[in-house]
N, CA and C of each residue as an Amber inpcrd file, in Angstrom:
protein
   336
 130.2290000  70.1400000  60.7720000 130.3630000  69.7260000  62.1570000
 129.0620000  69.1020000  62.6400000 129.3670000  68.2660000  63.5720000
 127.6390000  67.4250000  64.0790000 127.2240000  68.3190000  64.9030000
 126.0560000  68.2800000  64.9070000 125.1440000  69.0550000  65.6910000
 125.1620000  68.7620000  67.1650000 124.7460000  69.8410000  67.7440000
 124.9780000  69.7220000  69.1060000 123.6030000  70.3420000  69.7230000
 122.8450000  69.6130000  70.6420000 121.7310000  69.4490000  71.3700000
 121.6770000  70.4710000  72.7690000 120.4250000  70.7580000  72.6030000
 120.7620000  72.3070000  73.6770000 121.2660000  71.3990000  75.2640000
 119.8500000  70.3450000  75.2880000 120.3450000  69.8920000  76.8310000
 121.4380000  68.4530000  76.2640000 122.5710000  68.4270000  76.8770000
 123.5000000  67.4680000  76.0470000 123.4200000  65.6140000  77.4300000
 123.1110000  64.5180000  75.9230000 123.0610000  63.6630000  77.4870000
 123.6380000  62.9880000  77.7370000 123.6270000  62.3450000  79.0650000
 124.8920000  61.6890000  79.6620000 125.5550000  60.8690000  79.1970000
 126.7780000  60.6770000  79.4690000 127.6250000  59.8010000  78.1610000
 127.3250000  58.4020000  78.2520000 127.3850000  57.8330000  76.8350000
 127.3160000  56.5680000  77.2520000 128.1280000  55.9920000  76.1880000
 129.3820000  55.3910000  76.3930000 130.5200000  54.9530000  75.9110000
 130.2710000  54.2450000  74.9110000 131.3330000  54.0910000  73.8640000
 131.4090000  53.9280000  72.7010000 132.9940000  52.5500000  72.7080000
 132.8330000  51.9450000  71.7220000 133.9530000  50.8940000  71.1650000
 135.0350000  51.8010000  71.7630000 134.6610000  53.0250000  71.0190000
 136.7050000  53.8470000  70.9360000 136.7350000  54.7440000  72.3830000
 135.3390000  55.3570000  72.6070000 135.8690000  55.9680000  73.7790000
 134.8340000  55.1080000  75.1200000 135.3650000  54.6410000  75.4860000
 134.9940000  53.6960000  76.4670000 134.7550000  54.6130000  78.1870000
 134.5290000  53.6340000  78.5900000 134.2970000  54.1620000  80.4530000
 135.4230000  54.8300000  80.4250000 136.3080000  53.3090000  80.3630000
 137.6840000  53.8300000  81.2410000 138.5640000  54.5700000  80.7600000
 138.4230000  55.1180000  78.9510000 139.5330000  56.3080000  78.2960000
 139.2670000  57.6820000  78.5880000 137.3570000  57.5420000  79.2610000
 137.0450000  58.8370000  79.5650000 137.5410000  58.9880000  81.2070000
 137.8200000  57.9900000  81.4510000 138.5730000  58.2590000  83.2600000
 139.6310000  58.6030000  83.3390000 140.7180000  58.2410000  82.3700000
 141.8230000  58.6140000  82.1470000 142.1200000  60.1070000  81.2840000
 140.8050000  60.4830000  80.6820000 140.9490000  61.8900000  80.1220000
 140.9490000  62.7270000  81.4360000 140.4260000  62.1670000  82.1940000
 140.3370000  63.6120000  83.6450000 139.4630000  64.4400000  83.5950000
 138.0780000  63.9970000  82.7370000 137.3900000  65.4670000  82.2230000
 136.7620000  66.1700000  83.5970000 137.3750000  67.1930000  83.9830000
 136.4760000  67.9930000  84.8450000 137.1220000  67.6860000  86.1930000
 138.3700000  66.9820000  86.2360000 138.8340000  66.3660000  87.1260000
 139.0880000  67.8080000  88.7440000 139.1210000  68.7520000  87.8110000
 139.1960000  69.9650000  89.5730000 138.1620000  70.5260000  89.5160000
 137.0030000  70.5750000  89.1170000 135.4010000  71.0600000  89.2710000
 135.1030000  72.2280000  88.7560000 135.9700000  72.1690000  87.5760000
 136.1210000  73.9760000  87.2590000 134.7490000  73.8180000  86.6130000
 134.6500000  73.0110000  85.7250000 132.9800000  72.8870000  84.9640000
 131.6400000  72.3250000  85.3030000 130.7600000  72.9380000  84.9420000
 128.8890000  73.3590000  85.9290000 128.8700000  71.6450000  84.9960000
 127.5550000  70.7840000  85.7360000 127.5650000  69.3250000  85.4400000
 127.1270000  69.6010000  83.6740000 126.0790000  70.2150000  83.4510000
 126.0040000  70.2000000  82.1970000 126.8410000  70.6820000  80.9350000
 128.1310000  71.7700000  81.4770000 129.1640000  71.9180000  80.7250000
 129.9630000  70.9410000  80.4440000 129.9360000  69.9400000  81.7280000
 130.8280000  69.0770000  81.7030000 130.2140000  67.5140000  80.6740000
 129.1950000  67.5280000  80.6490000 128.0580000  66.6460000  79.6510000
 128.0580000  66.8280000  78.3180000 128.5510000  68.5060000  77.8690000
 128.5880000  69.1870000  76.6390000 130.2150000  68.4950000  76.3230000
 131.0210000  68.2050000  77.0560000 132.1310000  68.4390000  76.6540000
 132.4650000  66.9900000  76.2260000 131.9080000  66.0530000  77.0030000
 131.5570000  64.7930000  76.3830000 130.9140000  64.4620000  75.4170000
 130.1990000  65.3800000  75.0770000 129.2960000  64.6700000  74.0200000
 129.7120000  65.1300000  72.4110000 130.4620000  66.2200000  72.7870000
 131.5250000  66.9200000  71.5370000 132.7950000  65.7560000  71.3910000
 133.2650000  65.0850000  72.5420000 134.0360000  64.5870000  72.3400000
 133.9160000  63.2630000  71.1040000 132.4470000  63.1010000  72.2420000
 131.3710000  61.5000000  71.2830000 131.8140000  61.6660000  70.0280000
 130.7980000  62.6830000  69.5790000 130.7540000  62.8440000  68.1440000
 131.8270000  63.0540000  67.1820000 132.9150000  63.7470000  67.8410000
 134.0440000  63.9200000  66.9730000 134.9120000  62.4280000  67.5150000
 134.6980000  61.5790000  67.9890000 135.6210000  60.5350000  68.3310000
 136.4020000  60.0490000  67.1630000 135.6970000  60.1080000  65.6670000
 136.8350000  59.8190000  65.0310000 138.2130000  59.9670000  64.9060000
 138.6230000  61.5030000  65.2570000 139.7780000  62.2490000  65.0040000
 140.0510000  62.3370000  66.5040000 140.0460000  61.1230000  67.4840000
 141.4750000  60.9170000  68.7230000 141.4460000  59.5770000  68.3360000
 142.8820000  59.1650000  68.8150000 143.7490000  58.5630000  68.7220000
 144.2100000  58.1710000  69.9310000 144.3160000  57.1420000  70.3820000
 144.3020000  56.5210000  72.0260000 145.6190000  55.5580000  71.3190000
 146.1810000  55.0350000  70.5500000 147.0550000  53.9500000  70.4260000
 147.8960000  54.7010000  68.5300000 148.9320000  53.8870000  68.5660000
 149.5050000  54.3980000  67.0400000 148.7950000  53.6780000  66.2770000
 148.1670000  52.6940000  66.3720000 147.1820000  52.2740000  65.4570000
 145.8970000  53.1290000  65.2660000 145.6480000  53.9220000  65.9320000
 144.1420000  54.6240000  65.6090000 144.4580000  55.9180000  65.0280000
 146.1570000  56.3060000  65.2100000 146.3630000  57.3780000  64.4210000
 146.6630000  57.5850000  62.9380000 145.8640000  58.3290000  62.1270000
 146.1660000  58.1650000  60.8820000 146.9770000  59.5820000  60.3450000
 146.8170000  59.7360000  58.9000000 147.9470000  61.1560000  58.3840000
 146.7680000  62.3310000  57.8560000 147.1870000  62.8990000  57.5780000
 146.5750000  64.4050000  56.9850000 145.9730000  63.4110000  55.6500000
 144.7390000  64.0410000  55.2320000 144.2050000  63.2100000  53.7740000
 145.2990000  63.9310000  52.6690000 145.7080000  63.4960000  51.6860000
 146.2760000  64.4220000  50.7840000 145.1450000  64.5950000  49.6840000
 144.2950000  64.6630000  49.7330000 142.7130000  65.6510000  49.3860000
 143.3080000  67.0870000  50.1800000 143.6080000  67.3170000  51.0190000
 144.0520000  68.5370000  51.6280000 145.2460000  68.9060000  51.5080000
 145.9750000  68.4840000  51.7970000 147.5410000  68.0900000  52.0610000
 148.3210000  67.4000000  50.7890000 149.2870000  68.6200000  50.2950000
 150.1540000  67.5620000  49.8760000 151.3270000  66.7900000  50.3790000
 151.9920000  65.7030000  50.1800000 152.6610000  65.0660000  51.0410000
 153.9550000  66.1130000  51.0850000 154.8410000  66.2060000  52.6910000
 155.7070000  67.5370000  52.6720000 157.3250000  66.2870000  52.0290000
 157.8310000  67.2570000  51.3340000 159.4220000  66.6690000  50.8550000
 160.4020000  67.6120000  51.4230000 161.2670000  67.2330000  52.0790000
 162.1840000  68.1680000  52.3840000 163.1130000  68.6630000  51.1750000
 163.2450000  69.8310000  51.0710000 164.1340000  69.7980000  50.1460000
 165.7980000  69.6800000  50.5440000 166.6950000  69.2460000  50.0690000
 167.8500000  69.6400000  50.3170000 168.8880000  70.0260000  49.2950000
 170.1580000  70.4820000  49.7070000 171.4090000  70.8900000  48.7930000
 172.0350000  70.0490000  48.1240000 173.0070000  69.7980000  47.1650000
 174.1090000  68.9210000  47.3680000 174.9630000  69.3110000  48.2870000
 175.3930000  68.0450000  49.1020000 176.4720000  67.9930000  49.5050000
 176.9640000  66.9810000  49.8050000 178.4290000  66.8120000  50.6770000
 179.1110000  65.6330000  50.8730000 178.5120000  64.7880000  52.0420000
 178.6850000  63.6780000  51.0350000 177.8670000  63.3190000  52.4860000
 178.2290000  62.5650000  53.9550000 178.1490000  62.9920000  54.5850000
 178.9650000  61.8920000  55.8650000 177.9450000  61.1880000  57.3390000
 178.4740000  60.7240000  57.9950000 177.8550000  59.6460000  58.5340000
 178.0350000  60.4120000  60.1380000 177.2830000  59.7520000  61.4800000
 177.2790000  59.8630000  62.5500000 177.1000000  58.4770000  63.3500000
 177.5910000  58.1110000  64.1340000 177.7980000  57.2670000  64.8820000
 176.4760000  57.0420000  65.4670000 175.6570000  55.8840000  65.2160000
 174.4600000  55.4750000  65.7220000 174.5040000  55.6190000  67.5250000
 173.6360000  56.2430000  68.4970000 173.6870000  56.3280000  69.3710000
 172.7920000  54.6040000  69.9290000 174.2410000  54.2850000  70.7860000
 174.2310000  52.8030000  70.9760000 172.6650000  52.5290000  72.4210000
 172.2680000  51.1170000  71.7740000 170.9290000  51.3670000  72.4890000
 171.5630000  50.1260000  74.2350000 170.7600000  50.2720000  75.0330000
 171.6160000  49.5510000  76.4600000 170.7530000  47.8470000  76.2090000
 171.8260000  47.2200000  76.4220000 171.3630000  45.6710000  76.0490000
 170.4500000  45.5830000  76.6030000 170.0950000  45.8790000  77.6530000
 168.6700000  45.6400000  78.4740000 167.4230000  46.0550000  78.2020000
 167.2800000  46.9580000  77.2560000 166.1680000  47.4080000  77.1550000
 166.1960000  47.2080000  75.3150000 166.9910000  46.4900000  74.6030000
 166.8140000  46.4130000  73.2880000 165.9570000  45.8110000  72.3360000
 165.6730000  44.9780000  73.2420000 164.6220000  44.2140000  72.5610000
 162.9170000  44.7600000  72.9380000 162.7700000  45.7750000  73.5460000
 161.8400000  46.9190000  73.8410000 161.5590000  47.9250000  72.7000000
 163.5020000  48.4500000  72.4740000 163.2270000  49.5310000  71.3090000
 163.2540000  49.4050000  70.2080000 163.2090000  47.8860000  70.1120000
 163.5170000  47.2870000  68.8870000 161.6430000  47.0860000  68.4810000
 161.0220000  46.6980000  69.6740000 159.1940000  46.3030000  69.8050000
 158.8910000  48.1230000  69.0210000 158.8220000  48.9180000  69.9710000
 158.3560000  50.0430000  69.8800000 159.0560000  50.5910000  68.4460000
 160.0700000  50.5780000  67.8620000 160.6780000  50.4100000  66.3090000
 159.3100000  49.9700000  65.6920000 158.7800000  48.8740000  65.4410000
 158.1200000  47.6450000  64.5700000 156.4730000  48.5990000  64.9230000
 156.6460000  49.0130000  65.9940000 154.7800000  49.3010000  65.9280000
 155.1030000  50.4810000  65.4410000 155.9670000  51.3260000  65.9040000
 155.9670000  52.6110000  65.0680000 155.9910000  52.4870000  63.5470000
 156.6010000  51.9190000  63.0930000 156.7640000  51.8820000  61.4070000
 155.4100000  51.0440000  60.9010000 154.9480000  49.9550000  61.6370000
 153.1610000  49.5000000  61.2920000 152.1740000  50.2370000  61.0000000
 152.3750000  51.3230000  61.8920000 151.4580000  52.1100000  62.5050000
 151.5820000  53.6280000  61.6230000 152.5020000  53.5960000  60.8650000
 152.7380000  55.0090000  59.8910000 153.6480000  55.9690000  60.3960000
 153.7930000  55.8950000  61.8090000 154.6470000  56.9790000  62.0900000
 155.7370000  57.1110000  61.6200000 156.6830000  55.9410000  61.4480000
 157.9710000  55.8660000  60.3600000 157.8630000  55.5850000  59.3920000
 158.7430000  56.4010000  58.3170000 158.4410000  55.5650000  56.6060000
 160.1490000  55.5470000  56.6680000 160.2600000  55.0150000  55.3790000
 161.3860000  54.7040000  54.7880000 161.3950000  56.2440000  54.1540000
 163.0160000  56.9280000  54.1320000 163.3470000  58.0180000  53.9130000
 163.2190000  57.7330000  52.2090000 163.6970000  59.0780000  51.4890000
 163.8310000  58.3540000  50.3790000 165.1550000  58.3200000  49.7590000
């Protein structure tokens, strides 16, 4: 783990975590934390910034150095079908967008 500095200092934004992702985190947003807790909590964030993920592109998978990849197992059986739940013309060409970045982006694979 990176080291962490007794007095921690004020943030100063990075490519990935920027002004405005730390405005939208809310850090400290109801005053529960003393200013320098709240400086500590940023600066843990800094350093570990590798491992968040702000977009499906910045998210990656478990290393399989750790992890082996999971397979479901299943039974035989017969196999049958379900009626695709129909998408509303108006918004299809949306879930069709959000389809394409999801599967870019790793979150979908091809079953096997």
């Amino acid at each position: 783990l990176p080291e962490l500095t007794p007095t921690p200092p004020e943030f100063t934004p990075t490519q990935k975590l920027s002004a405005d992702r730390m405005k939208q985190l809310q850090v400290n947003f109801n005053g529960f934390l003393w200013p320098e807790e709240e400086k500590l909590f940023m600066q843990v964030l800094r350093l570990n910034e590798a491992a968040l993920a702000f977009t499906d592109q910045d998210r990656g998978t478990l290393s399989e150095e750790y992890f082996s990849p999971y397979i479901m197992p299943t039974v035989p059986h017969k196999a049958w079908v379900c009626k695709n739940i129909p998408i509303p013309p108006g918004i299809r060409e949306q879930v069709i967008e959000v389809l394409k970045q999801k599967i870019n982006a790793g979150v979908y694979e091809p079953s096997q």
